[in-house]
C-alpha positions in Angstrom: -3.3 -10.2 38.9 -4.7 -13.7 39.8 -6.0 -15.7 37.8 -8.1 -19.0 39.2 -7.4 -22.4 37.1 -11.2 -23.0 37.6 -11.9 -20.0 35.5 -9.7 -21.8 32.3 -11.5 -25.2 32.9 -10.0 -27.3 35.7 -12.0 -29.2 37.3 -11.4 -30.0 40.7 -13.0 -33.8 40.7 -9.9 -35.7 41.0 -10.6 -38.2 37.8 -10.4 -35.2 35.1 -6.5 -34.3 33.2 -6.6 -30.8 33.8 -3.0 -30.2 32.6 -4.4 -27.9 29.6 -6.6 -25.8 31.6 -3.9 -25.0 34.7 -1.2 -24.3 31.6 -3.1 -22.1 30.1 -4.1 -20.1 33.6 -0.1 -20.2 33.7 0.6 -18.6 30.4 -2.0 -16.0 30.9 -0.1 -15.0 34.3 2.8 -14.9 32.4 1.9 -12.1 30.3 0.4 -10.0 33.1 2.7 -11.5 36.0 1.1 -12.3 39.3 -0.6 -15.6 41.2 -2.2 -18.5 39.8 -4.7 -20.1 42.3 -5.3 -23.5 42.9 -8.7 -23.7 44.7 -9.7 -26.4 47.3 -10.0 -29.8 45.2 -8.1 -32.5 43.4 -6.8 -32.2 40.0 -5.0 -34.5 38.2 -2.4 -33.4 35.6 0.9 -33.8 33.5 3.6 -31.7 32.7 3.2 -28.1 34.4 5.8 -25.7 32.6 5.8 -22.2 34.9 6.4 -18.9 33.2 8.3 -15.4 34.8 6.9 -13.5 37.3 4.3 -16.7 38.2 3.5 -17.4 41.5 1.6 -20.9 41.8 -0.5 -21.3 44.9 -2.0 -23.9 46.4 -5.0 -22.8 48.6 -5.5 -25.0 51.9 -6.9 -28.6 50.8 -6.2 -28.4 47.3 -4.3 -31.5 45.9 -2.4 -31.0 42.4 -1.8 -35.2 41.7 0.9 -36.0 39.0 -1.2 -38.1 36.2 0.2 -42.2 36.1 0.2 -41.7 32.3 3.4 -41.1 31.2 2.0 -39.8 27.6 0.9 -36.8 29.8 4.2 -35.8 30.5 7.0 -33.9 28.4 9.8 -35.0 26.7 13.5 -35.6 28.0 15.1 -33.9 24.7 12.5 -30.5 25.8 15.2 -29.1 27.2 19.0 -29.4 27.3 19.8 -29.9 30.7 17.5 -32.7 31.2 18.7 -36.1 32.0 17.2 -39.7 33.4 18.7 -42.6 35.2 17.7 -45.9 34.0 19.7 -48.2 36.3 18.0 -46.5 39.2 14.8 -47.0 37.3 13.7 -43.1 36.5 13.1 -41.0 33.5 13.5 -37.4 32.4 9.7 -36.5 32.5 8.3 -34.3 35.5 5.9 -32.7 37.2 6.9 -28.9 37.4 9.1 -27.3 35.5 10.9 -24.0 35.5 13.2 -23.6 32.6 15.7 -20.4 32.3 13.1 -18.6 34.7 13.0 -15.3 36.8 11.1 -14.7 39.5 8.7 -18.0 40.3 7.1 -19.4 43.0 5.0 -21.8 44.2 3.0 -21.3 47.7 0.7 -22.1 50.1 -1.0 -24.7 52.4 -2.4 -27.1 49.6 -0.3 -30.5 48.5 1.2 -31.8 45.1 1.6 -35.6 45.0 2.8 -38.1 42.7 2.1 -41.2 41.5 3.9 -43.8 43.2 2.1 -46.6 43.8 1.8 -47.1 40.0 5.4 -47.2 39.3 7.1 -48.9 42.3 7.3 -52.7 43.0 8.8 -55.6 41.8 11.4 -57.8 44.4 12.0 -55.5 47.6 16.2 -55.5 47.7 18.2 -55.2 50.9 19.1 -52.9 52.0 23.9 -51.8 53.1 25.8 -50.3 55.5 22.3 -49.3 57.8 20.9 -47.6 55.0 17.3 -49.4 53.8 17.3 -51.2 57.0 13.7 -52.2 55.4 15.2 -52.7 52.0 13.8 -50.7 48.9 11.9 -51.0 45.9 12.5 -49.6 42.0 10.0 -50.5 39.3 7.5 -52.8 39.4 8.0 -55.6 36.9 5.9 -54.8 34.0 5.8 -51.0 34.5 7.3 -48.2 32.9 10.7 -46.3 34.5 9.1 -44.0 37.0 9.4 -40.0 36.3 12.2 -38.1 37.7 12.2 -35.3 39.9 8.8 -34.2 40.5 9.1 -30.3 41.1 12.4 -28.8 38.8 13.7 -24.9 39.0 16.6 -25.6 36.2 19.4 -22.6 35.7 16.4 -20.0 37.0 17.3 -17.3 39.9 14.8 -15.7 42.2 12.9 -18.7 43.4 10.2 -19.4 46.5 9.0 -22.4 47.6 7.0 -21.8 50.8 4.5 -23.5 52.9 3.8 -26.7 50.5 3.6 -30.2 51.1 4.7 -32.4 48.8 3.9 -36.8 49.3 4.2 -39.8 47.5 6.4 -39.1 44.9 9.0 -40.9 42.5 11.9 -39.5 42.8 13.7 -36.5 43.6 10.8 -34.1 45.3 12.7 -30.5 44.9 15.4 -30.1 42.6 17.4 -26.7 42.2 20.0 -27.0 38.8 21.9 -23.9 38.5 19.7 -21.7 40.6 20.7 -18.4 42.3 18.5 -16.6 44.5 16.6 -19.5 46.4 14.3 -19.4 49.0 13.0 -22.8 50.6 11.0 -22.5 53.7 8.0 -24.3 55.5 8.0 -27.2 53.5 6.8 -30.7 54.2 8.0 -33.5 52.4 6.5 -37.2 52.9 7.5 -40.2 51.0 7.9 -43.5 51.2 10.8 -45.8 53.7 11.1 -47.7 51.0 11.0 -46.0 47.9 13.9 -45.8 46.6 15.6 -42.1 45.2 12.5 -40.1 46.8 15.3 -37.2 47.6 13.9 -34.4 49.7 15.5 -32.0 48.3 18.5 -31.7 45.8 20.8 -28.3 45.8 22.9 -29.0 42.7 25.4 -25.9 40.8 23.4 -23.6 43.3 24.2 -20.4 45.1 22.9 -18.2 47.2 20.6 -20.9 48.9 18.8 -20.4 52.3 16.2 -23.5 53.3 15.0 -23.0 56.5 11.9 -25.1 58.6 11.2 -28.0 56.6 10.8 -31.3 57.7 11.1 -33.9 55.7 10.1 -37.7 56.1 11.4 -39.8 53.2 13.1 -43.1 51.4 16.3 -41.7 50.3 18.5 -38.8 51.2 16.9 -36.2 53.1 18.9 -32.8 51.7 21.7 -33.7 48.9 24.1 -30.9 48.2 26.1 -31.6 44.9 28.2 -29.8 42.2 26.9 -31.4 38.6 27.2 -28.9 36.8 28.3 -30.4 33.5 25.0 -30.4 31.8 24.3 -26.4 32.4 24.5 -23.7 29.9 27.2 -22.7 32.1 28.8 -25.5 33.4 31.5 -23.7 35.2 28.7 -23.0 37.8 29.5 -23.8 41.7 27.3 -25.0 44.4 28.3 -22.2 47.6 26.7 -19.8 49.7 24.1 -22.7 51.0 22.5 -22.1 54.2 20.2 -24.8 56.1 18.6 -24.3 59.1 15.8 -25.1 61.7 14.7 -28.7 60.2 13.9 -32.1 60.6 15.1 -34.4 58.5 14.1 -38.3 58.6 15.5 -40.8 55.7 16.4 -44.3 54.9 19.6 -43.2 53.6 21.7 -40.1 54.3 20.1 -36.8 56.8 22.8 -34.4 54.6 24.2 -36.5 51.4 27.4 -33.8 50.6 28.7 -34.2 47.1 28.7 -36.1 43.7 29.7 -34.3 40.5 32.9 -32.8 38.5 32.1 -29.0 40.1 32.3 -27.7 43.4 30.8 -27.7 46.4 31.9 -24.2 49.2 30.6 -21.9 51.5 28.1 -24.2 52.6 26.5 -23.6 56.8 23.8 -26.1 58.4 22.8 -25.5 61.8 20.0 -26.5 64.2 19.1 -29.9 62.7 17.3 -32.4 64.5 17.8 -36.2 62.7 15.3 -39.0 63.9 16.1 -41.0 61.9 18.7 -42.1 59.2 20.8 -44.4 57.7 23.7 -41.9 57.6 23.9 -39.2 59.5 26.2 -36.7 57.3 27.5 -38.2 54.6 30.2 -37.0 52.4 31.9 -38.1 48.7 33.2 -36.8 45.9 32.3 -38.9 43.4 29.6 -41.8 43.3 30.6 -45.3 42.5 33.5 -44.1 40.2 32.0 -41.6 38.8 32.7 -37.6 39.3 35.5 -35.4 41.8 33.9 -32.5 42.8 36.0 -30.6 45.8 34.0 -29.9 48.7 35.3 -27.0 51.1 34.6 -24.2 53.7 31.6 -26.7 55.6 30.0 -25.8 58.8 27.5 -27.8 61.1 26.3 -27.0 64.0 23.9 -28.1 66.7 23.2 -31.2 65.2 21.0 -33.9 67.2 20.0 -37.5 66.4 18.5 -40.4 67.6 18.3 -43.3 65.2 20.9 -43.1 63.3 23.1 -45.9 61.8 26.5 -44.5 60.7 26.9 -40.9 62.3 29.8 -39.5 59.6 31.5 -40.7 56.9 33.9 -39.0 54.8 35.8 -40.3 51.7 37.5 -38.3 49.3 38.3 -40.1 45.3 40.5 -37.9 43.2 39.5 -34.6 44.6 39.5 -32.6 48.2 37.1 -31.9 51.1 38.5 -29.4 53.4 38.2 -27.0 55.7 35.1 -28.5 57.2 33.9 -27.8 61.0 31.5 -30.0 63.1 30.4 -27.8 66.2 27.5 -29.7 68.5 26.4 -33.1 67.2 24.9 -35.5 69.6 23.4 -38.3 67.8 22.5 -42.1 69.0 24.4 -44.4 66.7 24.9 -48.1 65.7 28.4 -47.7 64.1 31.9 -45.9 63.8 32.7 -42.2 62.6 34.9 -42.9 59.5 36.8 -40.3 57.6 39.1 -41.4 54.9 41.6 -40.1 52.5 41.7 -42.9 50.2 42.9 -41.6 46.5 41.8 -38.1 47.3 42.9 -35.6 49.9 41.4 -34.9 53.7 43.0 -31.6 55.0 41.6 -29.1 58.2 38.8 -31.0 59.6 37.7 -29.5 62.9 35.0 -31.7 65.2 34.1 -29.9 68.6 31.8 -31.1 71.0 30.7 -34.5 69.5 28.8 -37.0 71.7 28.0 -40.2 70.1 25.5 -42.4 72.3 24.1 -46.1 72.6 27.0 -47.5 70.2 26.6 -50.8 69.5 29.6 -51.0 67.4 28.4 -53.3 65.2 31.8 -54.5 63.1 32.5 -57.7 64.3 32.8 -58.8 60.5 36.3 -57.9 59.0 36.1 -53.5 59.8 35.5 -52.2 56.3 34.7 -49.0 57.9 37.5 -49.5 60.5 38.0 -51.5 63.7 37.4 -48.3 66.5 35.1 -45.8 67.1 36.6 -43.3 65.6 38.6 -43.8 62.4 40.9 -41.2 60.5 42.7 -42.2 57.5 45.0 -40.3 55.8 43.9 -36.7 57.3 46.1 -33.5 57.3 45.2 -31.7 60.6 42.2 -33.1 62.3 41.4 -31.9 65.2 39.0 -33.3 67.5 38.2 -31.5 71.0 35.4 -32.7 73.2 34.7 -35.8 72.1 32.4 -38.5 73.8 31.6 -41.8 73.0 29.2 -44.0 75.3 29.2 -47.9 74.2 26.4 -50.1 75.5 28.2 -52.9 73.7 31.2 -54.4 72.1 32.1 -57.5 70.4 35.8 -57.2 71.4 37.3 -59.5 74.0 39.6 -56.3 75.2 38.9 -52.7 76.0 37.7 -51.2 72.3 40.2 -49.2 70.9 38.4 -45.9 71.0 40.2 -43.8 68.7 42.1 -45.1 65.3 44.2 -42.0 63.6 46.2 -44.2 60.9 48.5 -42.0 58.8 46.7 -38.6 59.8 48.0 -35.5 61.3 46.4 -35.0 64.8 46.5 -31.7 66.0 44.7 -32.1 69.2 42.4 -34.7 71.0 40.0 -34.4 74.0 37.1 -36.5 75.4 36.3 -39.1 77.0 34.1 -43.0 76.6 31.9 -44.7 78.5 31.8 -48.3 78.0 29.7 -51.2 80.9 29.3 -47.8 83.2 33.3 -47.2 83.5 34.6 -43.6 82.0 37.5 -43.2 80.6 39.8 -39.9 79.5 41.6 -40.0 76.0 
């Protein structure tokens, strides 16, 4: 059946709260099962909570705008598995939620925005490593922490999200907790450069994921993949069987953000990936500022492109594992070094094929915290790396830049070749 929010009250005039009218179009749907249609318009509401068997749709040119009301909103303690981050400046209230749901959906052409320009401000801070090149903002002095993820599927399996576009939001934009069953495709995300934790989309204690043609244009990581799982009814649940493919990902921080949590993170492939633009280009960690050492394994990329990117890879493990991860085709324009690092953790069977890193500026004139080459392994138990290619345009070294820097690491084989002032060289 489908039932039109119009027909429960909603009115589509962009000033009126129409959270009661479009819940109660929900909870009839949930009874029957079926679609609940969003006309053309703009309607303002709070909380949405979706029910079983609901498909939400957007029709072309209606906008579903999060209210700047916080008293609109639910509660963090509504559900268990909710949390908030104060240091970073966001709460546990939402826009959409699906709690312990089966079979929901939300579709078509129309947009869902949030409120951002009411909750961010304040001092813009700088910006590290190439990520926030423009700096970022958090709150706005005076103004209430912002709400957290916008759009939340929380331990729910058999899930859609096609065709959407979500903008302007503040925080996380899609966020999968626990889900199975998870089909992402066609979506549009636009936020802000400088808005900072506007994720595109967050894959956390997932499995059997597929997101395919998205782009996505926002402030903070572009796709995060981690394994949190400690707040779930089950918290043994693992992130794996991820696929990502055919998207374009643009970000002030990280294009893939790999990581974060005390789960585990397998069986994960990305392939035909075009990066304009990012901070970092793949970024892994198992924890996050101390915090977390969740094992990452069984990692494929392929045909990966960039242009503007700042750091290409970087990979450091802290009390836990990444392993068994393969780079196949990634060409990317860079302004730093590749930097993979054992540190406290453990780096075993990394494979990178057919790497081409362009326009290197090799920006670490300043002491090397990410190394003092190109290319730096640290404490890595067979690496291989076959095909690589580096092309510098510049160097702040008096001598020929060391190219490659393989520190306490096992090499099991290395090919390629750099270009630095129009000379080629063979490694």
């Amino acid at each position: 059946m489908i039932y039109n929010i119009t027909d429960f009250g909603a009115k589509a005039d962009g000033s009126a709260l129409c959270t009661g009218a479009i819940q109660a179009a929900i909870d009839a749907c949930g009874v029957t099962g079926g679609v609940v249609n969003i006309p053309a318009g703009r309607y303002i509401t709070g909380t949405l909570w979706l029910r079983d068997n609901v498909e939400l749709h957007l029709e072309h040119g209606a906008v579903l705008r999060a209210s700047s009301d916080l008293a609109d909103y639910n509660e963090t303690s509504d559900y268990p598995q909710n949390f908030d981050c104060e240091p970073e400046g966001w709460c546990g209230k939402h826009l959409i939620i699906a709690h312990e749901r089966t079979n929901v959906a939300i579709s078509g052409g129309g947009v869902i925005e949030g409120a951002a320009e009411a909750f961010y401000g304040g001092a813009r801070l700088g910006g590290n490593h190439y990520s926030w090149q423009d700096g970022y903002y958090q709150v706005a002095e005076g103004a209430p922490l912002r709400p957290g993820q916008i759009v939340c599927f929380i331990e729910c399996s058999h899930v859609r999200v096609t065709d959407i576009t979500l903008r302007n939001g503040t925080c996380w934009y899609l966020f999968f907790h626990g889900c199975e069953y998870v089909q992402v495709r066609g979506v549009k995300i636009f936020g802000h450069r400088t808005h900072a934790n506007t994720d595109g989309i967050d894959i956390d204690s997932s499995r059997y994921v597929t997101v395919s043609d998205c782009i996505i244009d926002t402030g903070d990581d572009a796709i995060a993949i981690r394994g949190d799982a400690k707040r779930l009814s089950d918290p043994g649940k693992v992130c794996e069987y991820v696929s990502i493919s055919n998207c374009v990902l643009s970000t002030s921080v990280c294009a893939f953000r790999v990581g974060v949590g005390t789960g585990r993170i397998r069986f994960v492939n990305i392939s035909d990936i075009n990066i304009p633009r990012s901070g970092q280009g793949l970024g892994f960690m198992t924890g996050w500022k101390g915090r977390g050492c969740v094992p990452i394994s069984d990692m494929v990329f392929r045909n990966i492109t960039g242009d503007d990117v700042g750091i290409p890879l970087t990979m450091n493990a802290n009390e836990a594992e990444i392993s068994r991860i393969t780079f196949d085709g990634y060409r990317t324009g860079c302004k730093c070094c590749v930097s993979i690092n054992g540190n406290r953790g453990a780096i075993s069977d990394i494979v990178l094929r057919n790497v081409e890193l362009t326009d290197i500026e090799h920006e670490i004139k300043t002491g090397a915290s990410r190394g003092d080459a190109i290319f730096n392994a640290r404490e890595v138990r067979n690496l291989t790396v076959e095909g690589l290619k580096l092309n510098l345009i510049d160097s702040y070294y008096d001598t020929r830049p060391r190219e490659v820097n393989t520190d306490g690491s096992t090499l099991r084989s290395l090919s390629g070749s750099y270009t630095y002032r129009g000379e080629e060289h063979e490694f």
